[in-house]
C-alpha positions as CSV (number, residue, x, y, z in Angstrom):
1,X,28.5,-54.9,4.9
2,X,30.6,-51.5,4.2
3,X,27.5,-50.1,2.9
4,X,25.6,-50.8,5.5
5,X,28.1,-49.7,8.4
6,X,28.8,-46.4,6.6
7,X,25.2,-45.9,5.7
8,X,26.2,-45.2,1.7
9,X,25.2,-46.9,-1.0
10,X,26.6,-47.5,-4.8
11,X,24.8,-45.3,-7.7
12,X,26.3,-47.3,-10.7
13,X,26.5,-51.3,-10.7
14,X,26.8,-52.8,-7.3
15,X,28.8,-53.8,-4.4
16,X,31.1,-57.1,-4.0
17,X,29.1,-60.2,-2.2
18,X,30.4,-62.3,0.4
19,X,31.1,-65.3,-2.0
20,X,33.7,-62.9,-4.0
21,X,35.5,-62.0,-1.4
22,X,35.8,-66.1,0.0
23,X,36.9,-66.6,-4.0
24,X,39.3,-64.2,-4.1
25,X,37.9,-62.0,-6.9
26,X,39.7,-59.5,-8.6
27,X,36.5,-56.6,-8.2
28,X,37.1,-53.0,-7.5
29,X,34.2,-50.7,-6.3
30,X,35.2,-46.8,-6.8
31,X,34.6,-43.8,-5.5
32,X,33.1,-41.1,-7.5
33,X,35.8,-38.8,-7.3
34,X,38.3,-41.8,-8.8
35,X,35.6,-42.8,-11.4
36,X,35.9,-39.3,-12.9
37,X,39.3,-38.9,-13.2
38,X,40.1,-42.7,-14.4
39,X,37.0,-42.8,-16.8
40,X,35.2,-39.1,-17.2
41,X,31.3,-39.3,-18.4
42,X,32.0,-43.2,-19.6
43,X,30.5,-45.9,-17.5
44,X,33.5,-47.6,-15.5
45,X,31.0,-51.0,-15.2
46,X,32.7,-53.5,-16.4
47,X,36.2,-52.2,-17.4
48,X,40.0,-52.8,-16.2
49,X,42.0,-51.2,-13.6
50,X,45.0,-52.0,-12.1
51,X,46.3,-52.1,-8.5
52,X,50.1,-52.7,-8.2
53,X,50.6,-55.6,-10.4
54,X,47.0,-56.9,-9.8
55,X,44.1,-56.4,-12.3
56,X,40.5,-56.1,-11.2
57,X,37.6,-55.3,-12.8
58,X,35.0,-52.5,-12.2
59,X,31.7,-53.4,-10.7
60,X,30.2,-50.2,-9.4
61,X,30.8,-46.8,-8.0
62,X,30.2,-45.3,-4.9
63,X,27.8,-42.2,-4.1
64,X,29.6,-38.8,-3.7
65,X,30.3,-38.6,0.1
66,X,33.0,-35.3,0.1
67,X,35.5,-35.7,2.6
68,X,35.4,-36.7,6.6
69,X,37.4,-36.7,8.9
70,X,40.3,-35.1,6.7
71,X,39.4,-38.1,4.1
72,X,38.2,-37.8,0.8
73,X,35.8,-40.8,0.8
74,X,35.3,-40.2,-3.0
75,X,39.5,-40.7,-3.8
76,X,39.0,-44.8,-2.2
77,X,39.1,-48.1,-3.7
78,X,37.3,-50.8,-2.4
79,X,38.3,-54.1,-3.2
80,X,37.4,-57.6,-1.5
81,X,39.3,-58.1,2.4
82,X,40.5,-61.3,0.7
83,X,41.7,-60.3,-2.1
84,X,43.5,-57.3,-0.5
85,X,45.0,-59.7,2.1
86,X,46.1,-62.3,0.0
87,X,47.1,-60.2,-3.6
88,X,47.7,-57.2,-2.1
89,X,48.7,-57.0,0.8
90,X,50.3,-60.1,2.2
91,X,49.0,-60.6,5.2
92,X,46.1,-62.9,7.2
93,X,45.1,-60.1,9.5
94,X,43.0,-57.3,10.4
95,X,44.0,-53.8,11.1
96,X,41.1,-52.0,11.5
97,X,37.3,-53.2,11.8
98,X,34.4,-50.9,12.1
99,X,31.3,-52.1,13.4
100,X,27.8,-50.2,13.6
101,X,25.0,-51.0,16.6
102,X,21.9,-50.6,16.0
103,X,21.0,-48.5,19.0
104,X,23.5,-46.1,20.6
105,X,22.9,-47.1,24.5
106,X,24.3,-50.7,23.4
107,X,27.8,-49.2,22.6
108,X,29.6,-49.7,26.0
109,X,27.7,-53.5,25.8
110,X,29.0,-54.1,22.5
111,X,32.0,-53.0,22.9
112,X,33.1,-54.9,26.2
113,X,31.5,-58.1,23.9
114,X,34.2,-57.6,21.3
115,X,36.7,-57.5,23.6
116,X,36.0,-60.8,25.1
117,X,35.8,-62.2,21.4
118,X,39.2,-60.8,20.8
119,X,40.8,-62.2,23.8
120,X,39.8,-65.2,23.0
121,X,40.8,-65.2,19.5
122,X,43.9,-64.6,21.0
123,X,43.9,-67.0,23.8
124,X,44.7,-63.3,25.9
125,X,43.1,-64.0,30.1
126,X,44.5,-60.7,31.7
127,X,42.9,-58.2,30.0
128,X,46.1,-55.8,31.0
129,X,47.6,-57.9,28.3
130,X,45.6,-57.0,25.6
131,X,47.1,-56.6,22.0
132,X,43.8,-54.3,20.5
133,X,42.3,-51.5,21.3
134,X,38.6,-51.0,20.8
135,X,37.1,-47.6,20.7
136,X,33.4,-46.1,20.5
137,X,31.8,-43.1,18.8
138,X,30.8,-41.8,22.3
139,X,34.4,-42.1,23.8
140,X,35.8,-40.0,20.0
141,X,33.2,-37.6,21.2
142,X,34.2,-37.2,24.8
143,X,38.0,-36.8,23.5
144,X,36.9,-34.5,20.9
145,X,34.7,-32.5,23.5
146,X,37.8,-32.5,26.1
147,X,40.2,-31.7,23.1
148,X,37.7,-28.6,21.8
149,X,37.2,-27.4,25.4
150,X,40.9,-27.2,26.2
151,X,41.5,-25.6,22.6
152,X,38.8,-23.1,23.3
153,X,40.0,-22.1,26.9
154,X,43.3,-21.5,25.2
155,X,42.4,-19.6,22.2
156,X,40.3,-17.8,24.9
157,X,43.0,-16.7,26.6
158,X,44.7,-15.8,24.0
159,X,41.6,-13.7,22.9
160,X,41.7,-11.7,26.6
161,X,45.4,-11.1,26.2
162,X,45.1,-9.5,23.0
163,X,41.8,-7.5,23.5
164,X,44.1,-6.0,26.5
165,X,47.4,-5.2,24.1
166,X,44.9,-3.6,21.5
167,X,43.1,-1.8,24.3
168,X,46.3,-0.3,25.2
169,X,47.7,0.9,21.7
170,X,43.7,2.5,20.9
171,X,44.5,4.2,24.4
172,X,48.0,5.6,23.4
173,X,46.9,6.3,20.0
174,X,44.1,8.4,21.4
175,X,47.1,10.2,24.0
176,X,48.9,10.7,21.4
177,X,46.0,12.6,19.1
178,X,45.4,14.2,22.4
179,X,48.5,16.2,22.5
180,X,48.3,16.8,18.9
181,X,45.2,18.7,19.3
182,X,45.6,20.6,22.6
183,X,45.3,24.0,20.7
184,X,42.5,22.8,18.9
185,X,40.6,21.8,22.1
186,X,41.8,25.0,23.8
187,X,39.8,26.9,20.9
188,X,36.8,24.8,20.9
189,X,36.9,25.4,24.7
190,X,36.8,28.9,23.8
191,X,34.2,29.5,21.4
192,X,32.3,27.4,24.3
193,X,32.5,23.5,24.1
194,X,31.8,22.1,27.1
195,X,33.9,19.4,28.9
196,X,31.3,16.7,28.1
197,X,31.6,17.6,24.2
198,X,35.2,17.5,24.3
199,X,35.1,13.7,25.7
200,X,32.3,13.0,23.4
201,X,34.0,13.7,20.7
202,X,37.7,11.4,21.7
203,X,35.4,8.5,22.9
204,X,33.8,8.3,19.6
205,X,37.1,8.8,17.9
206,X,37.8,5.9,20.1
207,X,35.1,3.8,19.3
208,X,35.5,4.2,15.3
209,X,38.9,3.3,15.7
210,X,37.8,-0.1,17.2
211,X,34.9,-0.6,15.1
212,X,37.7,-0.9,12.2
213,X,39.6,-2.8,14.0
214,X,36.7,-5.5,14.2
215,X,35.5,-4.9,10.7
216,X,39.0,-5.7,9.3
217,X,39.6,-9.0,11.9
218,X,36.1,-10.6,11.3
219,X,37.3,-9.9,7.3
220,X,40.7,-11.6,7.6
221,X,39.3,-14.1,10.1
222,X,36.5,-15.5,7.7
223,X,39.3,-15.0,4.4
224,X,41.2,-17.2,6.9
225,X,38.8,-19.7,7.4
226,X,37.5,-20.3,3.9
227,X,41.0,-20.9,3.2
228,X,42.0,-23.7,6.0
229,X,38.4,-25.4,5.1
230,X,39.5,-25.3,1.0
231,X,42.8,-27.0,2.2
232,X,41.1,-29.3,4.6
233,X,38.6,-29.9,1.8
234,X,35.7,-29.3,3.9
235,X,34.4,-26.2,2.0
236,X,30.8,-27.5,3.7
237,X,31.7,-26.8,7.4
238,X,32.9,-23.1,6.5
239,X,30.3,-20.7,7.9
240,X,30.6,-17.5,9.7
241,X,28.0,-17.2,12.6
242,X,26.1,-14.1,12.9
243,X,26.3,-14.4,16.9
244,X,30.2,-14.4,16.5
245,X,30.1,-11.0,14.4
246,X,27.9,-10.1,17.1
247,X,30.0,-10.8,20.2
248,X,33.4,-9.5,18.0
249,X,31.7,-6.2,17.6
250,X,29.9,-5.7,20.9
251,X,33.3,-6.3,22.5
252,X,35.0,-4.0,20.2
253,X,32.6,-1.2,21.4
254,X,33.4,-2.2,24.9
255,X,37.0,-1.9,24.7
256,X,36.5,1.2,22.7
257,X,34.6,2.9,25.6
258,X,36.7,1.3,28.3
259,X,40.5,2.2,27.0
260,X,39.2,5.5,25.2
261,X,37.5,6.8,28.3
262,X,41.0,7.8,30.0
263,X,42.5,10.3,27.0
264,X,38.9,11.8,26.5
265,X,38.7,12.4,29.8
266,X,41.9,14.1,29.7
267,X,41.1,16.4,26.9
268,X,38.2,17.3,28.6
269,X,40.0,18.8,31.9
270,X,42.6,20.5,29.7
271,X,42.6,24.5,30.9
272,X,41.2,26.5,27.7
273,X,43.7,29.3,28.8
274,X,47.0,26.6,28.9
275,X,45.5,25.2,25.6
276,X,46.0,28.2,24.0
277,X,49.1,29.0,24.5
278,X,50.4,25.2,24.0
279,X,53.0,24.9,21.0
């Protein structure tokens, strides 16, 4: 019932029935991504592989699924849970089962249901005794939700911390072009720029420096990205959201206008006369 609990389906050959894995067969189902590399454009149906010491014999391949959760589905093997227990594996248990409801309000049902199988499977009456764990899509999601939240808050942090620390070096760059320039401020002053041209001017300055600043981090940030989803092997989640180069630019302009305001301002009220004469 793989198939049917992972909603995938075999493109080449078929899928091992029930009365193979009671009789022990030695049948392999690939994925695609082994297929290729053990075969290339032949048809596997039909031919040898080996497992460990074991020999089994090809009888289909599996559609191309990429990878999830970190897992290549297309790099497995799928062989009989008999065969693997008693050839392979040597052992009379299960690990791991994954079941599939049909509708998605049954989950909590169905899964206090297997529970009470289990226990009794293993003659277990306290259930603070249990020896399993059984766990739901919905309660992945509400760990995953809790786990992206707590991430997010943190990052966010993170993110106010360093909009403050950039803030402050555009605001000392701008002092420091400030007192670079007082002569050439006193003679703008002189040849009649007004006090609002002169901030104009440093609040622009300002604001292009920032503007870079964002340009070049949404840049590296999305290099960044395409890289960890290439490692990850997840090249389909990699996207870059046009509302995130919004919000990184829009907040670039604010910090811009709120940390260049002070040195414009200050070039503004410099005395023409005391600009001047400045050295």
């Amino acid at each position: 019932s793989y198939t049917d609990v992972e909603s995938t389906q075999v493109v080449a050959g078929r899928f091992f029935a029930q009365e193979e894995d009671r009789g022990i067969n030695r049948v392999a189902v690939l994925g695609s991504e082994v297929a290729d590399d053990l075969f290339g454009s032949f048809s596997p149906i039909g031919e040898k592989i080996k497992v460990g010491r074991e020999s089994f014999t090809v009888i289909g391949v599996m559609e191309e699924r990429g990878t999830e959760a970190f897992v290549n589905q297309d790099r497995q093997v799928f062989v009989p849970l008999e065969t693997a227990q008693k050839l392979l594996l040597g052992i009379n248990h299960l690990a791991l089962a994954r079941l599939k409801v049909a509708q998605s309000a049954d989950l909590d049902a169905v899964s206090e249901q297997i529970r009470q199988v289990l226990r009794d499977e293993h003659d277990i009456v306290n259930p603070d005794n249990d020896d399993f764990s059984v766990r739901n899509a919905s309660q992945a999601l509400d760990l995953l939700g809790n786990l992206t939240g707590a991430l997010s808050l943190f990052l966010s942090a993170i993110g106010a911390i360093s909009l403050v620390v950039g803030g402050v070096g555009i605001m000392n760059i701008m002092l420091v072009s400030v007192n670079e320039r007082i002569s050439e401020i006193g003679l703008r002053k002189s040849i009649g720029a007004r006090r609002k041209d002169i901030k104009q001017q440093f609040i622009i300055e300002a604001l292009l420096l920032t503007i870079f600043g964002a340009l070049l981090g949404m840049v590296v940030g999305a290099v960044l990205a395409w890289i960890i989803a290439v490692i990850a092997q997840s090249q389909d989640l990699f996207s870059v959201p046009l509302s995130s180069l919004v919000l990184a630019s829009s907040m670039a302009i604010v910090i811009g206008l709120t940390f260049g305001y002070y040195p414009a301002r200050k070039a503004a009220q410099l005395d023409p006369i005391d600009a001047l004469r400045y050295e």
